[in-house]
C-alpha positions in Angstrom: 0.0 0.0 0.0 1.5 3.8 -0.5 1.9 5.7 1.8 3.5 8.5 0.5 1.9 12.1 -0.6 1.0 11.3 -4.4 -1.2 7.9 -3.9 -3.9 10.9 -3.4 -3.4 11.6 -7.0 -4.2 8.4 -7.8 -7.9 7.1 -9.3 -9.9 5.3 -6.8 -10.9 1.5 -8.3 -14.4 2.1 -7.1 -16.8 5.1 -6.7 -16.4 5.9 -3.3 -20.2 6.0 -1.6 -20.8 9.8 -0.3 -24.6 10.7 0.1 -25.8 14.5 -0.9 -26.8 16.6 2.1 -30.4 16.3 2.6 -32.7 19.3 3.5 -33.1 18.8 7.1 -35.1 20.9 9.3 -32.8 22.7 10.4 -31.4 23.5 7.2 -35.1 24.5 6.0 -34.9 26.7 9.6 -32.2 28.6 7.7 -33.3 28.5 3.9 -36.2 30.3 5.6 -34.7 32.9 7.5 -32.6 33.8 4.8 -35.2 34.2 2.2 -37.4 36.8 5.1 -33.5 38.9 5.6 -33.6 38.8 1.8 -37.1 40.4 1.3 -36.6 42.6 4.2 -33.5 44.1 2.2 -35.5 44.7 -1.2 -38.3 46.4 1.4 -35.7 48.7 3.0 -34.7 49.6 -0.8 -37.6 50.0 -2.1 -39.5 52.6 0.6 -36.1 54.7 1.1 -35.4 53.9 4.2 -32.0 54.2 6.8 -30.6 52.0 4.7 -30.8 53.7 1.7 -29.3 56.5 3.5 -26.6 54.6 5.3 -25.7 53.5 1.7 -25.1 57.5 0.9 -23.1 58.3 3.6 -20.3 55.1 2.9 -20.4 56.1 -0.6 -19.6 60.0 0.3 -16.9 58.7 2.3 -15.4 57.6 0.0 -13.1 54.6 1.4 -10.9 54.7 -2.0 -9.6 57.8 -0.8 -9.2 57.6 3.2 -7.3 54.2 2.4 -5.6 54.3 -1.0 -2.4 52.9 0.1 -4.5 49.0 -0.2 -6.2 50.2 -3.7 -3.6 48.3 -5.9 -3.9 45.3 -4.0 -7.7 45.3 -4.1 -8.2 45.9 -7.4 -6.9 41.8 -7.8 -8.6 40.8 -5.0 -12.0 41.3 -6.3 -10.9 38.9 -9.2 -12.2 36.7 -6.6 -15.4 37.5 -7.6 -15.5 37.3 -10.7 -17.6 34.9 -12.4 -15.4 33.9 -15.5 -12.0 33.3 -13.6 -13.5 31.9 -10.5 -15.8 29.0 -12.2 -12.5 28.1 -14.8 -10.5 27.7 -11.1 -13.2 25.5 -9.2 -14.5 23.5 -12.5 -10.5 22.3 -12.5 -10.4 21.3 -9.3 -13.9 20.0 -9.7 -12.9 18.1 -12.8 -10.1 16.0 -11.1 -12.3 15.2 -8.3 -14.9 13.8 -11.1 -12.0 11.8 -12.9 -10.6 10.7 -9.6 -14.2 9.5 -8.0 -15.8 8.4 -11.0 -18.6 10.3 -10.8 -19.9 13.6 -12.3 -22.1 14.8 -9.6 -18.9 17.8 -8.9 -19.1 19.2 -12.1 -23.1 18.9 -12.2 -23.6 20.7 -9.0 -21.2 24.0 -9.8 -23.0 23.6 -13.0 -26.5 23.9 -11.4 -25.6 26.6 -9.1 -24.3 29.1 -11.8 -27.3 28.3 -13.6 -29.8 29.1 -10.5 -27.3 32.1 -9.6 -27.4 33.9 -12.8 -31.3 33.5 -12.9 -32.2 34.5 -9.5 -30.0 37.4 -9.8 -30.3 38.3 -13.0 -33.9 38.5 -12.9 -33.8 40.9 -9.7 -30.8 43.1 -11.5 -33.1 43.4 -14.2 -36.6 44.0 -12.6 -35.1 46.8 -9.6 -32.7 48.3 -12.6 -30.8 50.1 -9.6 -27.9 52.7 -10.6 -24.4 52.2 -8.9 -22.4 54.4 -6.7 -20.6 56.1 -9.8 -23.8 56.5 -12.0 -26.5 58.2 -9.3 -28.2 61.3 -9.9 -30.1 62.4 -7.0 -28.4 62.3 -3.1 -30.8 60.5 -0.9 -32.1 58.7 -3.8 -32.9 54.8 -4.1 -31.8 55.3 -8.0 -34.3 52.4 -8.3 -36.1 51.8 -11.7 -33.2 54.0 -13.7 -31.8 51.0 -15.7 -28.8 49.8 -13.7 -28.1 46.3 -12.8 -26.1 46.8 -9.6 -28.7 45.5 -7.1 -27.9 42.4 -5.8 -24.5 42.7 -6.1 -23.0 40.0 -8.7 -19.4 39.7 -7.4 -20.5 39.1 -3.7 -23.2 36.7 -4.6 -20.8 34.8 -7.2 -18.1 34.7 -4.7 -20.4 33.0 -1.8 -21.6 30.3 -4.7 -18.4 29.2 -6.3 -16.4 29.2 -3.2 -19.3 27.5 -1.1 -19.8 25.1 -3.3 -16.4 23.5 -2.4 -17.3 22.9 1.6 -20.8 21.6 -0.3 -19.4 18.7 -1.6 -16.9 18.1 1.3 -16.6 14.7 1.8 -15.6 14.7 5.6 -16.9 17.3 8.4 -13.5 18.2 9.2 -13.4 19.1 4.9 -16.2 21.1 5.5 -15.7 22.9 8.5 -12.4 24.5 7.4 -13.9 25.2 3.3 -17.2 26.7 4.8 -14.3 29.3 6.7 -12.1 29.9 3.5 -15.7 30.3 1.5 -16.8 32.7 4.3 -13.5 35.0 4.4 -13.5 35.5 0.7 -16.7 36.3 -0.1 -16.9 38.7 3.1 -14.1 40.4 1.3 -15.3 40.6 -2.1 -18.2 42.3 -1.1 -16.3 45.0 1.2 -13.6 45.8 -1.4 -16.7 46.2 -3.6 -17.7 49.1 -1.6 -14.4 50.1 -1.1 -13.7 50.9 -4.8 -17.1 52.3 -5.3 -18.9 50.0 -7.5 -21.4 48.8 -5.2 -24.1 50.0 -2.7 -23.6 48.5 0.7 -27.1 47.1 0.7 -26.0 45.7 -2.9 -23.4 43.6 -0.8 -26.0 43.1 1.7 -28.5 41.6 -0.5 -25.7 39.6 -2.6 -24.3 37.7 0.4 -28.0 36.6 0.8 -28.9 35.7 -2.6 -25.5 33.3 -2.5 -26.9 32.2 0.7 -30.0 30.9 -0.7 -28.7 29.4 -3.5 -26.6 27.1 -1.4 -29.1 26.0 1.3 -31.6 25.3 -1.5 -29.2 22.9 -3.1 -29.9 19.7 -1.7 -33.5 20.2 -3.6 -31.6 20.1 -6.4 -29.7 16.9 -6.1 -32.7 14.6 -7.6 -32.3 16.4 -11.1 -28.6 16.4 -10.6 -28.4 12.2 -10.3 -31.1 12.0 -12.9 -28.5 14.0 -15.8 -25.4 11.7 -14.4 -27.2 9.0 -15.1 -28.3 9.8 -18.5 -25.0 11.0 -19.6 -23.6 7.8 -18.3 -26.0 5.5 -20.0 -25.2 7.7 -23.4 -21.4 7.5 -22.9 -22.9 3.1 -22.9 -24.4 3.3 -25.6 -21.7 5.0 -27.4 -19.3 2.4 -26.3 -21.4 -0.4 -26.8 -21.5 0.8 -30.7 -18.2 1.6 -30.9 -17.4 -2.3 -29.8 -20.0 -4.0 -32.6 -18.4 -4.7 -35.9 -20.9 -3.6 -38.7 -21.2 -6.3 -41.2 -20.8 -5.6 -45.1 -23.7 -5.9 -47.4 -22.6 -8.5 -50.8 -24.4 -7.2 -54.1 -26.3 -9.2 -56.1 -23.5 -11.3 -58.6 -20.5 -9.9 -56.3 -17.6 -12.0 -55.4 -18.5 -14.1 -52.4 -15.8 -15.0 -49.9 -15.2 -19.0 -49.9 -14.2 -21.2 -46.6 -10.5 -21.9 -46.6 -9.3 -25.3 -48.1 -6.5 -27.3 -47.3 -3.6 -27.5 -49.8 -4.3 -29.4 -52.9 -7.8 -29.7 -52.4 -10.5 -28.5 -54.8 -8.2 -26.4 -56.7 -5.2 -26.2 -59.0 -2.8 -23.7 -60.3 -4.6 -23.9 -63.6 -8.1 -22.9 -62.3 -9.1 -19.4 -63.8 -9.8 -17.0 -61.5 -13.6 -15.8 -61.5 -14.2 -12.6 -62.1 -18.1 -10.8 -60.4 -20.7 -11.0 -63.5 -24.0 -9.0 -62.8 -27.1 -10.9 -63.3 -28.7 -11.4 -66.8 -25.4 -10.0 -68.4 -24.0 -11.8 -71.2 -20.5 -12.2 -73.1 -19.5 -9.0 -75.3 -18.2 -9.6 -78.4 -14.6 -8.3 -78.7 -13.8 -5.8 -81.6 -12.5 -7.0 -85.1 -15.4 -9.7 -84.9 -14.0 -12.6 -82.5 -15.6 -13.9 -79.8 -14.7 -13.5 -76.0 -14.4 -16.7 -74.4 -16.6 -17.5 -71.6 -15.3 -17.8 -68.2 -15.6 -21.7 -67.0 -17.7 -22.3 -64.3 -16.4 -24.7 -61.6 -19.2 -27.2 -61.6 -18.4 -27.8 -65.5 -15.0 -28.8 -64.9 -13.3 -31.8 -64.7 -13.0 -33.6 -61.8 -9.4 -33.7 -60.9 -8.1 -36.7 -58.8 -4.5 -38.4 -58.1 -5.4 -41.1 -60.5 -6.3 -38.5 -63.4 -8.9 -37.3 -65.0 -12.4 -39.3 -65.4 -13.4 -38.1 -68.3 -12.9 -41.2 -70.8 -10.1 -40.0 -73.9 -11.4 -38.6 -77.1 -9.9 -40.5 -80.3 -8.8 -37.1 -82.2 -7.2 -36.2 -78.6 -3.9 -37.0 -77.7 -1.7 -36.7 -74.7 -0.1 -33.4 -74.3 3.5 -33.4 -75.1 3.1 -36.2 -77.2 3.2 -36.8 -81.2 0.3 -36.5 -83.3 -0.5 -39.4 -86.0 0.5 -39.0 -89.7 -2.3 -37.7 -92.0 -2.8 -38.8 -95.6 -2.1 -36.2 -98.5 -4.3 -35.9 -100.6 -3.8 -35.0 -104.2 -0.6 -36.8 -106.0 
């Protein structure tokens, strides 16, 4: 058995057996809270309450300027939010864990959440249409309804999915514990240098942190479609193989040459046997040019019977032997 630092890399011989988190009540205790802190944020917004105004007086603050000496730095940090780099990082690592488990349900899952992500918050961007920091128009203003797409924020919400997702499918407690910490610190970051650069409202990070939230609690509701797809794509990838593996037999046309059962040396044939040649059915002999006639190919049931002794067929009188003399003939005339 290894024991050394690289058997880890190697594929395990079986799939091991690790069961999806189920949605327990206490985990429906907390889907639920979540959703109420989510609607009472989109209230807050939407009347122009102290959170509206708390939102006015960080962005006339202006962090970007108190601090600037950490601006470079942040400006990279808040990669970690970013949809495009982020999934291309955790679909890798996701992607070995698939290969290494046999099983697809990683991939499926990360797939499923960026799928439910971009259409719950998408579809709020859209419908609240909320103007950013940089873009308002009016102080004390919502800037609701003005054809933004800042509200949830995208980069906090993205950065609680794709990094969540890895203490999701932790495969010990211990896993989880210590993912569900790294998942937290990051996305708490992404969110705050969001508002630090000026992109973002703080209730936009507010509301973001809970839509990521939601998406990971509901998950386990998910995991019935998520098995259903791995095992279609598995049976496919079956099938697939399965015709891969058949040999596909080759159709003989009518009058074709046929393929004959191998015979032992000597046996049924002879050096002088024409070879056949395919002739379609109902054709005939052509005649060759200059007026002579093609000979017909001989068939093999019109032949003679070839054995040790000789041939069967009794001598002709006009025949002889070959290699022999042939009999005087009378002249005629004088």
């Amino acid at each position: 058995m290894r024991t050394d630092i690289f058997a880890r890399l190697d594929r395990e011989p079986e799939p091991p057996k690790i069961e999806p988190p189920r949605m327990s009540r206490h985990r429906i205790a907390l889907f639920g809270g979540t959703l109420a802190f989510y609607l009472a944020i989109v209230f807050a917004v939407l009347i122009g309450s102290w959170l509206v105004t708390l939102d006015w007086k960080v962005m006339l603050f202006r962090p970007y300027q108190q601090w600037p000496g950490i601006h470079a730095f942040l400006d990279y940090y808040v990669v970690l939010g970013q949809r495009g780099p982020t999934a291309v990082m955790v679909a890798c690592w996701l992607g070995w864990r698939s290969w290494r488990q046999h099983t697809l349900r990683p991939l499926l899952t990360l797939g499923a959440s960026l799928l439910l992500l971009n259409l719950t918050v998408g579809a709020v961007k859209l419908g609240l249409g909320r103007l950013g920091p940089h873009y308002a128009t009016q102080i004390g203003s919502a800037e609701l309804f003005a054809g933004g797409d800042i509200f949830p924020s995208g980069h906090t919400a993205n950065a609680v999915v794709t990094w969540g997702i890895l203490a999701y499918l932790a495969t010990t407690p211990r896993a989880r514990r210590y993912l569900s910490a790294v998942s937290a610190v990051v996305s708490l970051g992404v969110g705050l240098t969001t508002v630090y650069l000026g992109t973002h409202w703080l209730s936009d990070v507010l509301l973001g942190w809970t839509a990521g939230l939601l998406i990971l609690l509901g998950l386990p509701w998910v995991e019935p479609l998520i098995t259903r797809a791995e095992d279609w794509i598995f049976a496919v990838r079956e099938q697939w193989r399965a015709r891969g593996r058949a040999v596909p037999s080759m159709p003989v046309a009518v009058g074709g040459p046929r393929t004959l059962p191998p015979q032992p040396d000597g046996v049924g044939a002879t050096d002088e046997d024409p070879v056949l040649e395919p002739v379609s059915a109902g054709s005939r002999p052509a005649a060759a040019a200059g007026g002579t006639r093609q000979r017909a190919h001989t068939l093999r049931s019109e032949r003679t019977p070839i054995t040790p002794a000789g041939s069967r067929r009794p001598p002709h009188a006009d025949r002889t032997a070959r290699g022999g003399t042939s009999p005087a003939r009378p002249l005629s005339g004088g």
